[in-house]
C-alpha positions in Angstrom: 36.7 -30.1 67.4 39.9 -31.5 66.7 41.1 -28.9 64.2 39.8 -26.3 67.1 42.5 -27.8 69.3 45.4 -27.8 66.5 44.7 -24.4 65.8 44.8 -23.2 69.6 48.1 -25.6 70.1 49.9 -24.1 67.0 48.9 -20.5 68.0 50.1 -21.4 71.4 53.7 -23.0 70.2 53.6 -19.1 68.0 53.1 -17.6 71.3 54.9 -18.8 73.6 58.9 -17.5 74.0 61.6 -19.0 72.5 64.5 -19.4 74.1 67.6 -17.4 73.3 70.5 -19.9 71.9 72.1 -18.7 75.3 69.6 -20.0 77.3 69.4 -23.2 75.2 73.0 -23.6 75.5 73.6 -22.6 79.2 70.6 -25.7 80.0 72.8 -28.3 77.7 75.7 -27.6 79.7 74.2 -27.3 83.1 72.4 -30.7 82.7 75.6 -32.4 81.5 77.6 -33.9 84.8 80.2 -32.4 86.3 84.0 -33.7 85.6 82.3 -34.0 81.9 85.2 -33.2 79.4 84.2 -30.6 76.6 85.5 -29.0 73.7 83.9 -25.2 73.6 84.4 -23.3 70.4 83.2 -19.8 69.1 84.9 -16.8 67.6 85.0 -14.6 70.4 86.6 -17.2 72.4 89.9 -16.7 73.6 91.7 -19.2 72.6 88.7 -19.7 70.3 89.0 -23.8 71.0 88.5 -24.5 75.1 89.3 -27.9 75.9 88.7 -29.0 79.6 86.7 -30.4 82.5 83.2 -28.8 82.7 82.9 -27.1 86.4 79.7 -25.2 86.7 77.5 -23.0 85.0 76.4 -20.0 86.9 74.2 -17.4 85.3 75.6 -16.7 82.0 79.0 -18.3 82.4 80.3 -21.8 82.4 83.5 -22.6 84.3 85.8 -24.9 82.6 89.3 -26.5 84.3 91.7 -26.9 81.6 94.8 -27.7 83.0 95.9 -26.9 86.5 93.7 -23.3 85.9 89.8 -22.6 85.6 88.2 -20.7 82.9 85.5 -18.5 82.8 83.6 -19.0 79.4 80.9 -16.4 78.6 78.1 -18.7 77.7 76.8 -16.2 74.5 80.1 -16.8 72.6 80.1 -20.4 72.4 78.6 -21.2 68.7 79.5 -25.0 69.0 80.2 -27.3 72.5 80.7 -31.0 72.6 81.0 -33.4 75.2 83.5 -36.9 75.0 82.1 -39.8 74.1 85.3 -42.5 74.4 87.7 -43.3 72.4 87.8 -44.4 68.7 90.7 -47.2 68.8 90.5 -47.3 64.4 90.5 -44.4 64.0 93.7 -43.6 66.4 95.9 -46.1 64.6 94.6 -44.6 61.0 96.2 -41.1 62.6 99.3 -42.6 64.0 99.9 -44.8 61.2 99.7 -41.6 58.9 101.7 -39.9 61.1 104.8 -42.5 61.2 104.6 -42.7 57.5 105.1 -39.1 57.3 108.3 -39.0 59.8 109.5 -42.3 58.2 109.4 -41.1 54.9 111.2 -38.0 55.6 113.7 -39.9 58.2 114.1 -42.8 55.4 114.6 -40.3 52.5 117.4 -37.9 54.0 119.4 -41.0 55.3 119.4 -42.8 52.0 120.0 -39.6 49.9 122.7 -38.8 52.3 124.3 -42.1 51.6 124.5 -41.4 47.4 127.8 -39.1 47.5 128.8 -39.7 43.6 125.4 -40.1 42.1 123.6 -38.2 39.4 120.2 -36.2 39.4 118.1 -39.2 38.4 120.1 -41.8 40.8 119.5 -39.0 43.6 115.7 -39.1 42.9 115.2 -42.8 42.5 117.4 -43.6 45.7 115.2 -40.4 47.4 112.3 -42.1 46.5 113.1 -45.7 47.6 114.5 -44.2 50.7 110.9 -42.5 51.2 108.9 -45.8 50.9 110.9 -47.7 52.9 111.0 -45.3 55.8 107.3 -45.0 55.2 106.6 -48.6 55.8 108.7 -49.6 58.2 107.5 -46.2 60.3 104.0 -46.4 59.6 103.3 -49.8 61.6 104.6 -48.6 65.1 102.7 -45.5 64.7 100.0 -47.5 63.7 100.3 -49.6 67.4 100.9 -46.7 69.2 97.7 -44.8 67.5 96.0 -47.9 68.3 97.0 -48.2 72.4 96.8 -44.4 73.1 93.2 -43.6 70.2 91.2 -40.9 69.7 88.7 -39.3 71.6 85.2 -39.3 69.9 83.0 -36.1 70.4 79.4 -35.5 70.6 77.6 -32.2 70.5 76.1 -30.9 73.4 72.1 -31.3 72.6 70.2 -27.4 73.3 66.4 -28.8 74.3 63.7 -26.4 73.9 60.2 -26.9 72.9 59.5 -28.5 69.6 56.6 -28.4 67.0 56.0 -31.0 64.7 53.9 -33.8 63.1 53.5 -36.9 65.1 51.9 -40.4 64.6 48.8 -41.3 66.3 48.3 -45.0 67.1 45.4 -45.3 64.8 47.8 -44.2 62.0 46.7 -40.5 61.5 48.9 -37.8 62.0 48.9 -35.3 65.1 50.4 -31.9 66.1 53.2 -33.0 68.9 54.6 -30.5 71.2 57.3 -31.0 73.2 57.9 -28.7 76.1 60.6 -28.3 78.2 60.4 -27.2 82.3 62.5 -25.8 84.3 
């Protein structure tokens, strides 16, 4: 009897429609909440990365504010869309630690090399060089606070629910056919 059933629910999950990745993707974004902000992407975008406040979805578009403007995003050319999720304090001071080393070094390297009027090749290099690390350093710690105040936003993909076929545990330990269906 049981094997009847799993038969008739497989054929069933074979049957039934599938979604389109349209559909899918115009249900993720309807049930996020409005004011949500997302990142959109897809090559037939224009820009091909949106970055805004999620407005809302009618039919097959999504309206997104980014800025003082609203865009209308044609919900079949997003390929990717993810929602924000916080902010990632490490992970900001990493970036603006990187980023101060970079200026600091450059900053640090011109002033000392400027500095080094009657100097040879090698002398230009090594004072270059200390100039670099120095302005490195002493660059890469205030970028580091600031990265670490202002962070970086963490992103999550937007989920696409459909139905799903798969195995699933049954409480005497056996394993099932689950189904999981979603309704409008």
């Amino acid at each position: 009897m049981t094997r009847h059933f799993a038969f008739a629910l497989l054929l069933l999950a074979a049957v039934l429609p599938r979604p389109t990745k349209a559909q899918d993707m115009a249900r993720a974004l309807d049930a996020l909440p409005q004011n949500s902000v997302v990142r959109l992407r897809g090559p037939e975008l224009r820009p091909r990365r949106i970055q805004g406040r999620i407005g809302e979805v009618v039919g097959d578009t999504v309206f997104v504010r980014s800025g003082s403007r609203m865009i209308a995003v044609p919900i079949a050319g997003i390929t990717r869309a993810e929602v924000a999720a916080g902010r990632n304090r490490v992970r900001g001071m990493l970036k603006g630690a990187g980023i101060g080393a970079g200026v600091g070094g450059v900053i640090g390297a011109a002033l000392i090399t400027a500095q080094c009027d009657n100097c040879d090749r090698s002398q230009h290099a090594q004072f270059g060089a200390l100039g670099l690390g120095l302005g490195a350093i002493c660059f890469a710690v205030p970028g580091g606070l600031v990265g670490l105040v202002i962070g970086t936003r963490d992103w999550e993909p937007v989920r696409h629910d459909g139905y799903r076929v798969g195995l699933a545990p049954a409480p005497d330990g056996r394993m099932g056919i689950g189904i999981s269906l979603v309704i409008p």
